[in-house]
mmCIF file of the N, C-alpha and C atoms, coordinates in Angstrom:
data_MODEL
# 
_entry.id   MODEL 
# 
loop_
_atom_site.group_PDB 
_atom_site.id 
_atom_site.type_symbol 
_atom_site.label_atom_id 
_atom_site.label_alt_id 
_atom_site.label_comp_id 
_atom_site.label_asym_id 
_atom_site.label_entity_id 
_atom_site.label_seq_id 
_atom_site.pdbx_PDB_ins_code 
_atom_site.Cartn_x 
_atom_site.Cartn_y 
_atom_site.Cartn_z 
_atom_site.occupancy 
_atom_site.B_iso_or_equiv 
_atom_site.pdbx_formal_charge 
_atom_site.auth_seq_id 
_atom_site.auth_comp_id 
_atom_site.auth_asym_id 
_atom_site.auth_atom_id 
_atom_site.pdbx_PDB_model_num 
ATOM 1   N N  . UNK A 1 1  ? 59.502 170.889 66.280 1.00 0.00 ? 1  UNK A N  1 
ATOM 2   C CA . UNK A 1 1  ? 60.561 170.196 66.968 1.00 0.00 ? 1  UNK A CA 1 
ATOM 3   C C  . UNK A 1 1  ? 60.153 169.932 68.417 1.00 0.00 ? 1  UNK A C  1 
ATOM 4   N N  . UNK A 1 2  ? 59.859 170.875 69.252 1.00 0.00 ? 2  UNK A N  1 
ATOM 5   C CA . UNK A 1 2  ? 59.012 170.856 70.458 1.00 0.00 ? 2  UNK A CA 1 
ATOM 6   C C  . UNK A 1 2  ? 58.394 169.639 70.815 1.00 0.00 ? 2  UNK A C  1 
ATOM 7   N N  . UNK A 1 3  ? 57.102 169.392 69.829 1.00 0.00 ? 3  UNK A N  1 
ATOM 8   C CA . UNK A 1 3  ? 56.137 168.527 69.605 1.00 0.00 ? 3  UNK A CA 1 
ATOM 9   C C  . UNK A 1 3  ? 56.710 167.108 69.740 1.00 0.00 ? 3  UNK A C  1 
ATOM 10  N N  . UNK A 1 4  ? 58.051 167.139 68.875 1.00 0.00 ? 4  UNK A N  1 
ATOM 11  C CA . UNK A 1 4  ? 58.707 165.463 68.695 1.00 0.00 ? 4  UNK A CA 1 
ATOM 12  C C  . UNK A 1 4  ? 59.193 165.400 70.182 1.00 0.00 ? 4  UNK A C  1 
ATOM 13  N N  . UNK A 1 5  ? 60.347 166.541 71.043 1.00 0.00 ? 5  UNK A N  1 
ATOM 14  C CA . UNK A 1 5  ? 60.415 165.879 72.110 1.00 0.00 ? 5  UNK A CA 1 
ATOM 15  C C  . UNK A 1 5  ? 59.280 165.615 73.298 1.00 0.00 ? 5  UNK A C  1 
ATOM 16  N N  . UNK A 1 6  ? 58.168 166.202 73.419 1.00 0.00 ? 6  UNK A N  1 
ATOM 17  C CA . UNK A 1 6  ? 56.797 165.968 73.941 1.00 0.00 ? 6  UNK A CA 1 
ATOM 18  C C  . UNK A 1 6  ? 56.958 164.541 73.968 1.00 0.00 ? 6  UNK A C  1 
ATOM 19  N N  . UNK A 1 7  ? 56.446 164.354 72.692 1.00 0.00 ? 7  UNK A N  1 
ATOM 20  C CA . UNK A 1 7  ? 55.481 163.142 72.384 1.00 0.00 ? 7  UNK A CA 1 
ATOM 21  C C  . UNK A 1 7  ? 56.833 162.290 72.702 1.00 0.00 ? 7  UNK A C  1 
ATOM 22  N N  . UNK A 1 8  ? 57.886 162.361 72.452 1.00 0.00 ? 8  UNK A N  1 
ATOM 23  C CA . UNK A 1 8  ? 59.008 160.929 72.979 1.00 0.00 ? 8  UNK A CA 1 
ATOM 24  C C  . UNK A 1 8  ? 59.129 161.088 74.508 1.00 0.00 ? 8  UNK A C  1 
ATOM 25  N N  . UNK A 1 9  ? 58.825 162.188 75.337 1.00 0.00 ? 9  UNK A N  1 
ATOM 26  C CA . UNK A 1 9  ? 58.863 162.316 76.419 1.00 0.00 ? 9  UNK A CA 1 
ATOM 27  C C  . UNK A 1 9  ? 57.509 161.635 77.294 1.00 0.00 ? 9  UNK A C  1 
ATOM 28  N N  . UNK A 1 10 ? 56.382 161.697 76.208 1.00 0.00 ? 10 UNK A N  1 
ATOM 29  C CA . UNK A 1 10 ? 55.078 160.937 77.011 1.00 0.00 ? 10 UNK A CA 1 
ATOM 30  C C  . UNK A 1 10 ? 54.849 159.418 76.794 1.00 0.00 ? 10 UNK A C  1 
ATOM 31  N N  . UNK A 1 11 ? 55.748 158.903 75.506 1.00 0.00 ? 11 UNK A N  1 
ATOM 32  C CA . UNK A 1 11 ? 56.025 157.618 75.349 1.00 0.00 ? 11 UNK A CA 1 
ATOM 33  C C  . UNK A 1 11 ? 57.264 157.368 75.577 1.00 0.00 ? 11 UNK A C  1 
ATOM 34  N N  . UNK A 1 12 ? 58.093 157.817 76.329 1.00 0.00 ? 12 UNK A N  1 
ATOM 35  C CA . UNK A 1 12 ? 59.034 157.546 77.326 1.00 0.00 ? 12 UNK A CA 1 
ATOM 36  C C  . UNK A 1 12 ? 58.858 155.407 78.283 1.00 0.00 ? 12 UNK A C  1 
ATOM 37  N N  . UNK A 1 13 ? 59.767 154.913 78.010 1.00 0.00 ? 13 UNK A N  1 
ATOM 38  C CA . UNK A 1 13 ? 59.709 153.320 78.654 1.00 0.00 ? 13 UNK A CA 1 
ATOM 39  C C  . UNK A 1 13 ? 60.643 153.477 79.676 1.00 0.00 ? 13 UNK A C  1 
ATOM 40  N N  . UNK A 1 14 ? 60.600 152.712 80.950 1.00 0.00 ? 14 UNK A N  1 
ATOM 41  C CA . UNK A 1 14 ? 61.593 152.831 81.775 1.00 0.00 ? 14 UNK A CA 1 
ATOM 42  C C  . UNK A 1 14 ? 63.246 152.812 81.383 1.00 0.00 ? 14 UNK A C  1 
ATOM 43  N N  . UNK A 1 15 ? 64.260 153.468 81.979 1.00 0.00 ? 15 UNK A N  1 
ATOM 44  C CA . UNK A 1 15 ? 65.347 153.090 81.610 1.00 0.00 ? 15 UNK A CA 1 
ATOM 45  C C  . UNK A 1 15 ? 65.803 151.901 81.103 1.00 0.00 ? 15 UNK A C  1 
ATOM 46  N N  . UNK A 1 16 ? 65.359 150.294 82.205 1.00 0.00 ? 16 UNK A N  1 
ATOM 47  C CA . UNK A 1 16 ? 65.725 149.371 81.519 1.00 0.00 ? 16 UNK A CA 1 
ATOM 48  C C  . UNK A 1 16 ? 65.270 148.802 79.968 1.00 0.00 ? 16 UNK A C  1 
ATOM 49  N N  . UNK A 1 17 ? 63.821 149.454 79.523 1.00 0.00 ? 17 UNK A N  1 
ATOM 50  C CA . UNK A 1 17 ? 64.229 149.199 77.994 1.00 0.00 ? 17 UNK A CA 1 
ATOM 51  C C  . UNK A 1 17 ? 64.695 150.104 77.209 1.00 0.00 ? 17 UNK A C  1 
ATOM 52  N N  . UNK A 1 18 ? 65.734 149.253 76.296 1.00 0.00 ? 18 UNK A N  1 
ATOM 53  C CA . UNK A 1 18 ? 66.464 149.389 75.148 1.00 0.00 ? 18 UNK A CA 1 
ATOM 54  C C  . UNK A 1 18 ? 65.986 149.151 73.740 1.00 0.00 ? 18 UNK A C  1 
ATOM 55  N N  . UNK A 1 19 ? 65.154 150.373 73.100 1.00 0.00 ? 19 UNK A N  1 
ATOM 56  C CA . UNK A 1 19 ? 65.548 150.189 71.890 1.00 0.00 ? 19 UNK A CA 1 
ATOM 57  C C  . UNK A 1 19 ? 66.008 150.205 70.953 1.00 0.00 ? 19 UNK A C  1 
ATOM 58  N N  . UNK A 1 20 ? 67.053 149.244 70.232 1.00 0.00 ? 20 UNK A N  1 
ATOM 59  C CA . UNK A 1 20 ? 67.832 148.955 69.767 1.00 0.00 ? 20 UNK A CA 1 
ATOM 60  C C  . UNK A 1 20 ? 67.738 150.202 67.917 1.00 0.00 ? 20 UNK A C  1 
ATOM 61  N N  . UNK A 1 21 ? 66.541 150.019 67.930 1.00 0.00 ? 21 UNK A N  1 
ATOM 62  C CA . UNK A 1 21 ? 66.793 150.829 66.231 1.00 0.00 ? 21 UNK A CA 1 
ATOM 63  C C  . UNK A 1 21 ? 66.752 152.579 66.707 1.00 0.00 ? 21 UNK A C  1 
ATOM 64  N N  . UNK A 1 22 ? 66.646 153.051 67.661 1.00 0.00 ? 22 UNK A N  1 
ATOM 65  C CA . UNK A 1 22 ? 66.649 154.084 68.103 1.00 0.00 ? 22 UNK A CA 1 
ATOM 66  C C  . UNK A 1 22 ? 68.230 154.383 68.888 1.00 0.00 ? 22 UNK A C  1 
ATOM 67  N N  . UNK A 1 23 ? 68.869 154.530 68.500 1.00 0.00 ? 23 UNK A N  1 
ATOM 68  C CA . UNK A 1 23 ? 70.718 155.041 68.904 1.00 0.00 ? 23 UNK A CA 1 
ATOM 69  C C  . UNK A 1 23 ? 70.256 155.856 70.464 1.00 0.00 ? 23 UNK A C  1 
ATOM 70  N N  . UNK A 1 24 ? 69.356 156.676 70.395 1.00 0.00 ? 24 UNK A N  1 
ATOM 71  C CA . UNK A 1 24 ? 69.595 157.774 71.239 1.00 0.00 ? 24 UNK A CA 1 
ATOM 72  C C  . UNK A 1 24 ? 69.038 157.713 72.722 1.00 0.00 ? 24 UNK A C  1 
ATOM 73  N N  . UNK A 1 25 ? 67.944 156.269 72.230 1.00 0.00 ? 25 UNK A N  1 
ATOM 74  C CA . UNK A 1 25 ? 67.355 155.317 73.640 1.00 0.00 ? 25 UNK A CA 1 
ATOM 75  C C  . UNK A 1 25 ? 68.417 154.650 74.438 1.00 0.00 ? 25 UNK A C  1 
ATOM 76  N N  . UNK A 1 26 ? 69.966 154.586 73.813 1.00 0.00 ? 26 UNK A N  1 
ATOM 77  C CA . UNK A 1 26 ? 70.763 153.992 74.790 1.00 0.00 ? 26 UNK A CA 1 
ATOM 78  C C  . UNK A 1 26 ? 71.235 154.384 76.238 1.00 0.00 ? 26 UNK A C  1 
ATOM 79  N N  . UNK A 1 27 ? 71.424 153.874 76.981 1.00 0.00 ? 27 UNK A N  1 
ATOM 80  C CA . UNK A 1 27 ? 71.359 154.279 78.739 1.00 0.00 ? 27 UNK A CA 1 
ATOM 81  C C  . UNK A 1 27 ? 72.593 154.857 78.834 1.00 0.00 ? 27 UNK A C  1 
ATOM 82  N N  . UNK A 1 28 ? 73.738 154.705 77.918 1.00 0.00 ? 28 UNK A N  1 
ATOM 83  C CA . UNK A 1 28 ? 74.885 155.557 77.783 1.00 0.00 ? 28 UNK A CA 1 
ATOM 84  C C  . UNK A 1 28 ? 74.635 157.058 77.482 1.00 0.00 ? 28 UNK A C  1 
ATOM 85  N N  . UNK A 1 29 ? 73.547 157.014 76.466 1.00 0.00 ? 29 UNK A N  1 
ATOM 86  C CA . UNK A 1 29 ? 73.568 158.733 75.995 1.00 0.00 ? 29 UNK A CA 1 
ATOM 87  C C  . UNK A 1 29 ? 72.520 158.673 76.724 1.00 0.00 ? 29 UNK A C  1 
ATOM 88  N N  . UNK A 1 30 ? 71.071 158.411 77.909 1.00 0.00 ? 30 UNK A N  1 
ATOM 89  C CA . UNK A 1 30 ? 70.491 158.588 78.792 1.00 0.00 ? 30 UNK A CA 1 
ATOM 90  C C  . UNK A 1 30 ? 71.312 159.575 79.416 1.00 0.00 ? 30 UNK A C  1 
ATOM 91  N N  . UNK A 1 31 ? 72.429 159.529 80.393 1.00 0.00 ? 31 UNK A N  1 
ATOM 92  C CA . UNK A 1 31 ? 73.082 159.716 81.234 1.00 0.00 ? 31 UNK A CA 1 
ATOM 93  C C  . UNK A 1 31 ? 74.016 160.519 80.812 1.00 0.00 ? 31 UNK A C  1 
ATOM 94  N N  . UNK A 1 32 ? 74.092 161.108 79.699 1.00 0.00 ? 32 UNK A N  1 
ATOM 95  C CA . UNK A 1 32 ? 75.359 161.764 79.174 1.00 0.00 ? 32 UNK A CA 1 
ATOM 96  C C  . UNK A 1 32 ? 75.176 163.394 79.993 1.00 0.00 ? 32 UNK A C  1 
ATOM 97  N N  . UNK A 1 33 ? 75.275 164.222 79.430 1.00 0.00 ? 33 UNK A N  1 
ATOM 98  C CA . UNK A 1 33 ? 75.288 165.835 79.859 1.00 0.00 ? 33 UNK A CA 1 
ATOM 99  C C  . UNK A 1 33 ? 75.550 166.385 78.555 1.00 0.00 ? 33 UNK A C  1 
ATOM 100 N N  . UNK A 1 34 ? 74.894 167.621 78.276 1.00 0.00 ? 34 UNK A N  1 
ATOM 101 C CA . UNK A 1 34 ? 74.499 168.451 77.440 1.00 0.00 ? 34 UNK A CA 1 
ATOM 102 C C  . UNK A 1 34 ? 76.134 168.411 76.650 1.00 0.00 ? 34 UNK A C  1 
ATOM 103 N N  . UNK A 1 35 ? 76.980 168.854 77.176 1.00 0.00 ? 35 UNK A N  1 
ATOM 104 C CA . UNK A 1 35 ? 78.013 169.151 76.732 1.00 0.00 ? 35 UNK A CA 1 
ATOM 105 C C  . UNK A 1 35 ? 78.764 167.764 76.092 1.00 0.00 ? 35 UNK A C  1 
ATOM 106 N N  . UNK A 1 36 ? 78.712 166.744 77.085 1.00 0.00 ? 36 UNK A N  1 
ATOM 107 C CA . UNK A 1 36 ? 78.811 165.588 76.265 1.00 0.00 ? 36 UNK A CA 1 
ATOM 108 C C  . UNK A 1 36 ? 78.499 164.654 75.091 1.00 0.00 ? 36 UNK A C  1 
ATOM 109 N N  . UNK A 1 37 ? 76.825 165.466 74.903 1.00 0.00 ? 37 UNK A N  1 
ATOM 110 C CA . UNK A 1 37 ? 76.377 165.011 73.749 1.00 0.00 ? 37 UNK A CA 1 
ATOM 111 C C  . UNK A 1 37 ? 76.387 166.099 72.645 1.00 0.00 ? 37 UNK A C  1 
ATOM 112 N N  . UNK A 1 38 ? 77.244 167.274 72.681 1.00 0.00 ? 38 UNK A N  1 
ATOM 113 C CA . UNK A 1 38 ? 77.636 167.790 71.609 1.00 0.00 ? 38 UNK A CA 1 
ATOM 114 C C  . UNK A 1 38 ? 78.782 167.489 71.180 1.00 0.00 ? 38 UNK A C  1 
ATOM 115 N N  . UNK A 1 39 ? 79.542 166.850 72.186 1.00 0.00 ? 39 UNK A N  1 
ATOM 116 C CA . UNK A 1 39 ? 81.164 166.259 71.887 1.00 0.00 ? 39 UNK A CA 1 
ATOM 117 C C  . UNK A 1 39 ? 81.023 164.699 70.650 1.00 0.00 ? 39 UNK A C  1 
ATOM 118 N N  . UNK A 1 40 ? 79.709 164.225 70.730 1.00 0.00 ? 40 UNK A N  1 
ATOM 119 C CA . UNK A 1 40 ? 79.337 162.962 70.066 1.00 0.00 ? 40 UNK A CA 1 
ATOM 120 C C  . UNK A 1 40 ? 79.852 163.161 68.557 1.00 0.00 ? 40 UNK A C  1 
ATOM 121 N N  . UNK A 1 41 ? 80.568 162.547 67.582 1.00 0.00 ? 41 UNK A N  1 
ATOM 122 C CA . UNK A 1 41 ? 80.592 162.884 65.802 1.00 0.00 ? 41 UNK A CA 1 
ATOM 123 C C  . UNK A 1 41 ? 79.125 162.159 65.610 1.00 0.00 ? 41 UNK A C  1 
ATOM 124 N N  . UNK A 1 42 ? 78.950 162.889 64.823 1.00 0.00 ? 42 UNK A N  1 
ATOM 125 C CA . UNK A 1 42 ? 77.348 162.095 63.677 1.00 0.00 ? 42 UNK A CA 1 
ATOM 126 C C  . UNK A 1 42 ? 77.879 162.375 62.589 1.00 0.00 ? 42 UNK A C  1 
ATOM 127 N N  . UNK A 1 43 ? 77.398 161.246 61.684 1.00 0.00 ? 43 UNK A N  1 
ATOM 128 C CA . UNK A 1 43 ? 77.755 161.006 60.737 1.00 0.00 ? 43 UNK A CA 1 
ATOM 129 C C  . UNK A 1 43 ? 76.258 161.401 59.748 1.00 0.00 ? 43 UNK A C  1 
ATOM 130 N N  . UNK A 1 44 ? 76.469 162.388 58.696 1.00 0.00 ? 44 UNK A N  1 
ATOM 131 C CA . UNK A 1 44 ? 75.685 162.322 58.203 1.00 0.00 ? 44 UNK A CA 1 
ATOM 132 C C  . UNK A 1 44 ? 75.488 162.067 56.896 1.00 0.00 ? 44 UNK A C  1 
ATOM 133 N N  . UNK A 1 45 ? 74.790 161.803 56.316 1.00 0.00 ? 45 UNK A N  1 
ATOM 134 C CA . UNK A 1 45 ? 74.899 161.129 54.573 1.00 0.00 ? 45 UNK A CA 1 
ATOM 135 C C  . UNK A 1 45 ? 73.660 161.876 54.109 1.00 0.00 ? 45 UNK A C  1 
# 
């Protein structure tokens, strides 16, 4: 698990891009706080 946030942390793009098939690249949950992003529902299937 470690490893995955690494490696998204060293291919990290500036804030202004957005990618769209990735939910969690949005500049809304950028900016959220720990506690806020446990308040999020996920939906899981």
């Amino acid at each position: 698990m470690l490893k995955l946030f690494l490696r998204r942390q060293l291919t990290a793009r500036p804030a202004s891009a957005y990618d769209r098939t990735d939910p969690l690249s949005h500049p809304a949950i950028q900016r959220m706080s720990q506690r806020e992003l446990a308040d999020l529902p996920l939906n899981r299937h």
